[in-house]
C-alpha positions as CSV (number, residue, x, y, z in Angstrom):
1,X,44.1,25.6,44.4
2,X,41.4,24.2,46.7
3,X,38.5,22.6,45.4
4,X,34.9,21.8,46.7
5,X,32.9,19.4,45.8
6,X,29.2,21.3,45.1
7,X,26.0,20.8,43.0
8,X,25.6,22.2,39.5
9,X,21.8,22.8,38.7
10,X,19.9,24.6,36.1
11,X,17.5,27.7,36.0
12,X,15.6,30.4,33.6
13,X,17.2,33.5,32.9
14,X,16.6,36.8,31.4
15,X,17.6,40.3,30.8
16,X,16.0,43.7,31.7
17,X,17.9,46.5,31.2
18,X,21.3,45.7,31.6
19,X,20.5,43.2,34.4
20,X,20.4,39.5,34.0
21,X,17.2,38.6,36.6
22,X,15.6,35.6,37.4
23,X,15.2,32.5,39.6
24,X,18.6,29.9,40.7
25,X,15.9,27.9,42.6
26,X,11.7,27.7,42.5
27,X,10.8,26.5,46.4
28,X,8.7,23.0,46.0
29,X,9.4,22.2,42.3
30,X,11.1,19.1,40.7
31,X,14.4,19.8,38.6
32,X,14.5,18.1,35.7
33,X,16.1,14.8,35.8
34,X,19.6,15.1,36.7
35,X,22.4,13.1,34.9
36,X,19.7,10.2,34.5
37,X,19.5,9.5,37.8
38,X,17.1,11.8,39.8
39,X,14.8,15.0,40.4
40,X,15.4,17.4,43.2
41,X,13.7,20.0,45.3
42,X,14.3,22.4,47.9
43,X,12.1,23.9,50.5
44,X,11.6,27.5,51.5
45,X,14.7,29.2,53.6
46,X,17.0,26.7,52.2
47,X,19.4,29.2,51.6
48,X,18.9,31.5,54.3
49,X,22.1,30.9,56.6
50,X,24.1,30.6,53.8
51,X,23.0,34.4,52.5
52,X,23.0,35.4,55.9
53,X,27.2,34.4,56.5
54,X,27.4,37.6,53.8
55,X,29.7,34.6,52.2
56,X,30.9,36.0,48.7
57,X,29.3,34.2,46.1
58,X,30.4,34.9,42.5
59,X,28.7,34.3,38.9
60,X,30.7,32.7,36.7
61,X,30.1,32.1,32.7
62,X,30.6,28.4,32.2
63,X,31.6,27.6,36.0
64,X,35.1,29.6,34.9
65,X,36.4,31.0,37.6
66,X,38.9,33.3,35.0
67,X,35.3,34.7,33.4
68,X,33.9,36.5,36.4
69,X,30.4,38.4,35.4
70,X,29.5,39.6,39.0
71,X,29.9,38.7,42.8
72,X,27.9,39.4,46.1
73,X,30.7,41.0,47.9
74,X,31.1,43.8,45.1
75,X,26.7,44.0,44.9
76,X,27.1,43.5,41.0
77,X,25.4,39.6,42.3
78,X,22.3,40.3,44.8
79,X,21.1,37.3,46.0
80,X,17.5,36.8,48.5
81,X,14.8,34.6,49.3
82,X,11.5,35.2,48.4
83,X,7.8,33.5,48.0
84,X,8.9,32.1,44.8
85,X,12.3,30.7,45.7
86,X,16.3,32.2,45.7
87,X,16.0,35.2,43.2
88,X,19.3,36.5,41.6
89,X,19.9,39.8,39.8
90,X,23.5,39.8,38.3
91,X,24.7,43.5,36.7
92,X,27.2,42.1,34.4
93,X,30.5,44.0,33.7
94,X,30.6,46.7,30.9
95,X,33.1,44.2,29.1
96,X,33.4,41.9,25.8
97,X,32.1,38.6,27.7
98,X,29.5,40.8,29.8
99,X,28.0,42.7,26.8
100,X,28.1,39.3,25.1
101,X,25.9,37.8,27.7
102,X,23.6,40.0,27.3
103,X,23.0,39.8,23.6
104,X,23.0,36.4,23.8
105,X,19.9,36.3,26.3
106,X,18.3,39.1,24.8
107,X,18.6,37.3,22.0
108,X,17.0,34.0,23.0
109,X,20.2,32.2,22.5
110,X,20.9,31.6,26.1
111,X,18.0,31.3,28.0
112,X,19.3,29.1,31.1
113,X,21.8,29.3,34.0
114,X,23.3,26.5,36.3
115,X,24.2,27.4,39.7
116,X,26.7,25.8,42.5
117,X,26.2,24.7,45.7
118,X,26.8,22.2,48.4
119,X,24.2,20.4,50.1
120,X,24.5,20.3,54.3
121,X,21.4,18.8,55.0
122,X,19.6,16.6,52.6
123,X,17.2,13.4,52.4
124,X,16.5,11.1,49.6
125,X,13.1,9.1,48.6
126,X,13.5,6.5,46.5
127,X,10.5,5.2,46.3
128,X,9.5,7.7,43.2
């Protein structure tokens, strides 16, 4: 199996009927600190070649690629660029781990995502 190196960051998440909507990325905005070492932000259109290769991107529960909840190709994962930053709405699958999802957000037990991704063109100031 090939692997690729990519980024693992962390968002807000919530569900609306049946949907799991929210924001991967908020354009401008400091992450919180990442593995002790540093913040990170990304600027508006930062993912707009990548959507626009129509590149199949898939959510994943825990990064597991065996515990697929939805993926662009199949539109269960719709992905775009907006004011605010890259909005996602995910339409998990009408199965144990799907429906479990969902209680758990709804719930207020899981209240987060992380997302994947590899950075092409980046820049780094140390000075803060």
């Amino acid at each position: 199996m090939k692997t690729i190196d990519f980024e693992i960051r962390t968002s807000e998440l919530t569900a609306t009927d049946k949907k799991l909507v929210g924001y991967a990325v908020r354009w401008n905005s400091l992450s919180e600190i990442i593995w002790d070492e540093f913040r990170e932000q990304f600027a508006p259109g930062a993912f707009k070649d990548s959507l626009a290769s129509g590149s199949d991107v898939r959510a994943l529960y825990e990064h597991n690629y065996t515990q697929l909840l939805g993926r662009t190709k199949s539109g269960t994962l719709v992905l775009s660029e907006d004011d605010t930053g890259l909005r996602f709405e995910l339409t998990p699958p009408n199965t144990q781990l799907g429906n479990d999802v969902l209680a758990l957000v709804e719930r207020g037990d899981l209240s987060g995502m992380s997302f994947g991704f590899r950075a092409l063109k980046e820049s780094w100031d140390i000075a803060q």
